[in-house]
N, C-alpha and C positions, 0 to 999 in steps of 0.2 A: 906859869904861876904855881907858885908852891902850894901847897894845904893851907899851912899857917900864913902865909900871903893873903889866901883865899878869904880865910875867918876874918883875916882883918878887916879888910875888906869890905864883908859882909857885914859886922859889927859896927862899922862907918856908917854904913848905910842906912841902920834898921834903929835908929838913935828917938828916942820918942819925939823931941825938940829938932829944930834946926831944918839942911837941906833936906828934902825928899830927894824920890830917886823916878824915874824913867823908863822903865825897862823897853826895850827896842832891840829887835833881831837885828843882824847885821846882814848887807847883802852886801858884801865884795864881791867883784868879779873873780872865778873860779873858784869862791866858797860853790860846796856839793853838801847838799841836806836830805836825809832819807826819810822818808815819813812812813809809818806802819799806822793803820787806823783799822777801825773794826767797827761794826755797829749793830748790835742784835734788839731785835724788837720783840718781844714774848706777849701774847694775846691771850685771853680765855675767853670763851663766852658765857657768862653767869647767867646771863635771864635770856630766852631765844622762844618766841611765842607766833603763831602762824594762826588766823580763825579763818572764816567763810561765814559772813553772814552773823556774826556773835557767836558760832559757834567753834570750838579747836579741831583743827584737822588731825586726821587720824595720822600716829607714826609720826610724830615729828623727829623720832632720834634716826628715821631714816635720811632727813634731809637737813637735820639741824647741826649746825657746822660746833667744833669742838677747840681744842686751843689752836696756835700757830704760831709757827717762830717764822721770824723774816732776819734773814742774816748779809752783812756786808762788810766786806774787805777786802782791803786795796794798799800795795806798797806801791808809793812813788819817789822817786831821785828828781829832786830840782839841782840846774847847776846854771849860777847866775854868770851870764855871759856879759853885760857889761850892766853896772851901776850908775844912779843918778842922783846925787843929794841923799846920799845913803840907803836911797828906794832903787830897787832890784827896776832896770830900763829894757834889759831884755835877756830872758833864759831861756832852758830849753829842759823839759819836763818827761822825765821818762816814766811810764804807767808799765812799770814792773807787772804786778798783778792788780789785776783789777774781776772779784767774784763775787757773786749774790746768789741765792736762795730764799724761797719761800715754801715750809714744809704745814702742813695739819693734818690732822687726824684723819681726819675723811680725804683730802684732796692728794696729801700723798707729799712727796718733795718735785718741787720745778724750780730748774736752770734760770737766772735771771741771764738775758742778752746784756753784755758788756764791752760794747763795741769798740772802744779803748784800751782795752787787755792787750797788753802786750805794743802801745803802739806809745809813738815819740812824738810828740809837738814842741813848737816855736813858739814862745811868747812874746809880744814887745809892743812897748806901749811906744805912739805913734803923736807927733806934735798937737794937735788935740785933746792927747789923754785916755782916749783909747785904745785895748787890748788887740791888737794883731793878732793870728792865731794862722801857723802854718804846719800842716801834719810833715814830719821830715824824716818820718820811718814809719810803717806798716801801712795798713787802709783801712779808711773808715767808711761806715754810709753813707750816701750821698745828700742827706738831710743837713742842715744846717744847724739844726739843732745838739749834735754832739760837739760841734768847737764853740758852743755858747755856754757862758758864764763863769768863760776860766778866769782869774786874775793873776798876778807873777806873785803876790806876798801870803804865807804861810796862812791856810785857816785861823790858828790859831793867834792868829795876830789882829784877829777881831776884838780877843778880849785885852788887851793892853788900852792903858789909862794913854791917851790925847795929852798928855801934862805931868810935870812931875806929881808925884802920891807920897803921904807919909803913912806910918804904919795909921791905923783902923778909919785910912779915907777910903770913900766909895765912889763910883761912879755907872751911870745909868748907859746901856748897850741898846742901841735901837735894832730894830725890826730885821735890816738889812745884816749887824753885824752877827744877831743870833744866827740866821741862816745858813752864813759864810761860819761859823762856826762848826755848827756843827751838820755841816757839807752839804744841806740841804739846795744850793746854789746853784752846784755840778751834777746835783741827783738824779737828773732826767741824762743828762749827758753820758754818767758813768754807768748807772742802772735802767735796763726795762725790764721789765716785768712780763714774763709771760701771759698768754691770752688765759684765764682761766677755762675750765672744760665746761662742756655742756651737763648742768643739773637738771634735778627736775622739775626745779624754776626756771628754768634757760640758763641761757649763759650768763656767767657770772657766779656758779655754786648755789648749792643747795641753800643757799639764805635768802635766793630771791633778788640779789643785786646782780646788776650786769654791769661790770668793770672793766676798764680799759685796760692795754697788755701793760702800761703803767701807770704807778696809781696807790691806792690806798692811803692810811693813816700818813704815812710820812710825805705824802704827796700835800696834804692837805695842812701839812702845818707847816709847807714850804710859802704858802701865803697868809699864817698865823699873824696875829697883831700880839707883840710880844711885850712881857713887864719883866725886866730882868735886870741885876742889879750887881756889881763885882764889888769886890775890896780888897783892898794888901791887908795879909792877915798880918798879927800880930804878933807872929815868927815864923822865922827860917827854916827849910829843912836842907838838908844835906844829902847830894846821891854820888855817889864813887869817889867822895872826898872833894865834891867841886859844890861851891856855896848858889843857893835857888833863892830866887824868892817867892812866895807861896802867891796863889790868889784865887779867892774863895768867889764864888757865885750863883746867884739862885736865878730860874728863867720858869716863868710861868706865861701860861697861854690859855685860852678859853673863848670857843664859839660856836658855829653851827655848822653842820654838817649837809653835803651837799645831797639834796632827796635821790634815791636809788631806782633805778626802774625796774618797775618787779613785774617778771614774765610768770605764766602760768599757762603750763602745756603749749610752752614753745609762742604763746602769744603777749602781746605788749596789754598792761592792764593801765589803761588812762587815769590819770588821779585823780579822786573823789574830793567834794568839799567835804570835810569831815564833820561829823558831830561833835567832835570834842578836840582840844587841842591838841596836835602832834608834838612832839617832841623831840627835838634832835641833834645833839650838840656832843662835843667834848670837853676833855678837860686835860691840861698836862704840868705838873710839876717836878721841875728837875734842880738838881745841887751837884755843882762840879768843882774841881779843884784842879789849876795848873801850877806846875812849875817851870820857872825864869829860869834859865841857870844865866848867873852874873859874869862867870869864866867864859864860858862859848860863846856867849851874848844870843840864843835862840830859844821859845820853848823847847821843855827836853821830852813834858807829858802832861796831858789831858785828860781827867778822869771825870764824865758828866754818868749823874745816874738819877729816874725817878719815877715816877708812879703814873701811868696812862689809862685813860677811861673816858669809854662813848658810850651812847646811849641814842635808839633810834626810835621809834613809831613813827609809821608812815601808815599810810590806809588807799584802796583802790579798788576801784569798780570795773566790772566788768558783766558780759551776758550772762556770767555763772552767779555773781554774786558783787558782794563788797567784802572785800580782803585786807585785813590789816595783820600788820608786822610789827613784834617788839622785839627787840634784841639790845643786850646792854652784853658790853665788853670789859673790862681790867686786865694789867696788864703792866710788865716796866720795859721802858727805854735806857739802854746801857751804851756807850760811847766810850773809846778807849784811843787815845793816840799819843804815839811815840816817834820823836824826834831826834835826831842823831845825824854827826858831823860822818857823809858817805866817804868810807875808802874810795880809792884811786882804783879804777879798774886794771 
């Protein structure tokens, strides 16, 4: 299709009256789609407070944790091996790269296990409707948990409208499709998380929490109750001369946090009923924006970005005393993915 093919095209389509349009990836058999994704999580800690007893322990900048970045990225090659009603029936998914990190001031940078790196699986959905899952190059661990929660059709094909859309209709993304969005689904499968080292709280860092080798904030908004909301924006953009269609969305979430167990000198401190009410929740809002391309028929890029923030008091008794914890965090979630039709090896 030419340029000025393309515009027409495009111009057809984006008409304020009349048809809407549909946008839908194509899965022919031996179409090959590359996916590059990335996902950095940037932390600080603002308010970080440790007593005994109502009073503040001494030196808290020796054990009071500082910012962190949590980092992930992963290129994979999907290549649909046979089609069904336009729905990808069975491919076979190669995990090019697959890397993670989590760095902070105090703790240093550690290696996420990525037990997928580098390995090849079979997808195919099975007369029931079910995901078959066969590794068909390299090894994995013997948990069944790394071949759960694969699907054959693009993350980003969460956020596409069920219906045709005219320009400024919206449509509402439930729980499961933010997830699948943005990778939260496969997060356990493709990322673990190192054991954190022994603090002077115990394990789990100087903050007093004891955390599993996977885990944290992203783990916890993998079972988020999501308010998220898309639209076909109200124009076009153009990338390398081929016509996109835009679509804008905002994903908000908000709850509670699950209570930490805070060791002190290596010992487990049992929770106190408290005097005053604890506090513990987060908060996250994010605004992203993809492009359709109309020519290739697949997203081409996914740009989510936006503002994260928890907040904890917790309180605990023990032989020494009654120990309470405040720590409040800020912070953004950045999300980047790029789609593209793979050369032929």
């Amino acid at each position: 299709m030419t340029r000025l093919a393309a515009t027409l095209v495009l111009s057809a389509l984006f008409v304020p009256v009349g048809e809407g349009i549909r946008p839908a990836t194509e899965y022919s058999a031996g179409r090959r789609l590359r996916i590059e994704s990335s996902l950095e999580l940037e932390m600080e800690t603002t308010v970080f407070e440790i007593s005994r007893n109502g009073e503040p322990l001494r030196g808290p900048d020796e054990f009071g944790p500082g910012g962190s970045v949590e980092e992930r990225k992963a290129v994979v090659v999907d290549e649909v091996l046979e089609s069904r009603d336009g729905a990808p029936a069975k491919l076979r998914r190669d995990f090019v790269t697959v890397e993670g990190s989590r760095s902070s001031e105090r703790g240093g940078e550690r290696e996420f296990e990525c037990p997928l790196d580098g390995v090849t699986l079979e997808l195919a959905v099975d007369e029931a409707g079910d995901v078959e899952v066969e590794v068909v190059e390299g090894a994995v661990p013997g948990d069944e948990e790394v071949l759960e929660g694969h699907l054959l059709r693009l993350a980003a094909d969460a956020l596409l409208p069920d219906r045709e859309v005219e320009v400024g209709d919206s449509w509402e993304l439930g729980d499961e499709a933010v997830r699948r969005l943005l990778g939260l689904d496969v997060d356990r499968a493709l990322y673990r998380r190192p054991e954190r080292p022994e603090g002077r709280f115990g394990r789990g860092g100087g903050d007093g929490r004891r955390g599993p080798g996977r885990g944290g904030l992203l783990e916890i908004l993998r079972d988020a109750e999501w308010n998220a909301t898309a639209e076909l924006a109200d124009d076009a953009e153009d990338r390398d001369g081929e016509p996109c269609a835009r679509i804008e969305f905002v994903l908000t979430a908000e709850g509670e946090l699950p209570e930490p167990e805070l060791r002190v000198g290596g010992r487990r401190m049992p929770a106190a009923a408290p005097s005053e009410p604890l506090e513990s929740g987060y908060s996250v809002e994010l605004q992203g924006t993809m492009l359709f391309s109309m020519a290739e028929r697949h997203p081409i890029s996914l740009e989510v970005e936006g503002d994260v923030s928890t907040r904890r008091h917790v309180s605990h008794e023990s032989d020494h005393g009654t120990f309470e914890m405040r720590r409040e965090e800020a912070g953004t979630l950045v999300l980047s993915v790029e789609v593209s039709l793979a050369e032929d090896d």
